[in-house]
C-alpha positions in Angstrom: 171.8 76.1 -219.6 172.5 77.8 -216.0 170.3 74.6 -214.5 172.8 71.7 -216.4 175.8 73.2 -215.1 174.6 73.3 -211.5 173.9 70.3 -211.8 177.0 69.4 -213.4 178.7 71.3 -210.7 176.8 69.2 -207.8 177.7 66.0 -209.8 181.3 66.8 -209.4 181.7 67.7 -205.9 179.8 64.4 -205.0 182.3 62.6 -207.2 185.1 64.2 -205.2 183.6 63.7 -201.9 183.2 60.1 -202.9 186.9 60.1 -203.7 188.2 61.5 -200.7 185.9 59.0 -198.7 186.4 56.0 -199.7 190.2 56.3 -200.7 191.7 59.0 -198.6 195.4 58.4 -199.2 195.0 58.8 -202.8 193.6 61.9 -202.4 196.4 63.1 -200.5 198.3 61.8 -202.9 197.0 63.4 -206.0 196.5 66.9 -204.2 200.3 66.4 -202.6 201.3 66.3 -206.7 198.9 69.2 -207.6 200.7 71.4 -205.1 204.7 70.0 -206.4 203.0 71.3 -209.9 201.8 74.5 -208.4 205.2 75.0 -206.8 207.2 74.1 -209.8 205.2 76.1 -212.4 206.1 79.1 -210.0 209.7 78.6 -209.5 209.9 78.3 -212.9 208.3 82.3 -213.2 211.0 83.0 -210.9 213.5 82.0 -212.7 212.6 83.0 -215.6 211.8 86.2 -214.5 215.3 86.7 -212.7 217.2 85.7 -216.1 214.7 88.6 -217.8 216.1 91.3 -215.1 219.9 89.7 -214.9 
């Protein structure tokens, strides 16, 4: 079981390597919307943690 998912794990950072090589400004792209949903998600704690205190 521990030996599928290593290999599972090296199957997927080859994928993303691959990714990142051969089409770069998607990349960018898709990580430059990961971190608009990181930074939403945590505005949204913000404000809804400042209308818990207010």
């Amino acid at each position: 079981m521990v030996q599928a998912k290593k290999i599972i794990l090296y199957m997927v950072v080859v994928f993303v390597l691959y990714t990142i090589i051969t089409s770069p400004a998607r990349s960018a792209d898709l990580v430059q919307v990961g971190f608009e949903g990181i930074s939403n998600a945590a505005k949204s704690v913000g404000q809804f943690m400042t209308e818990l205190v207010s």
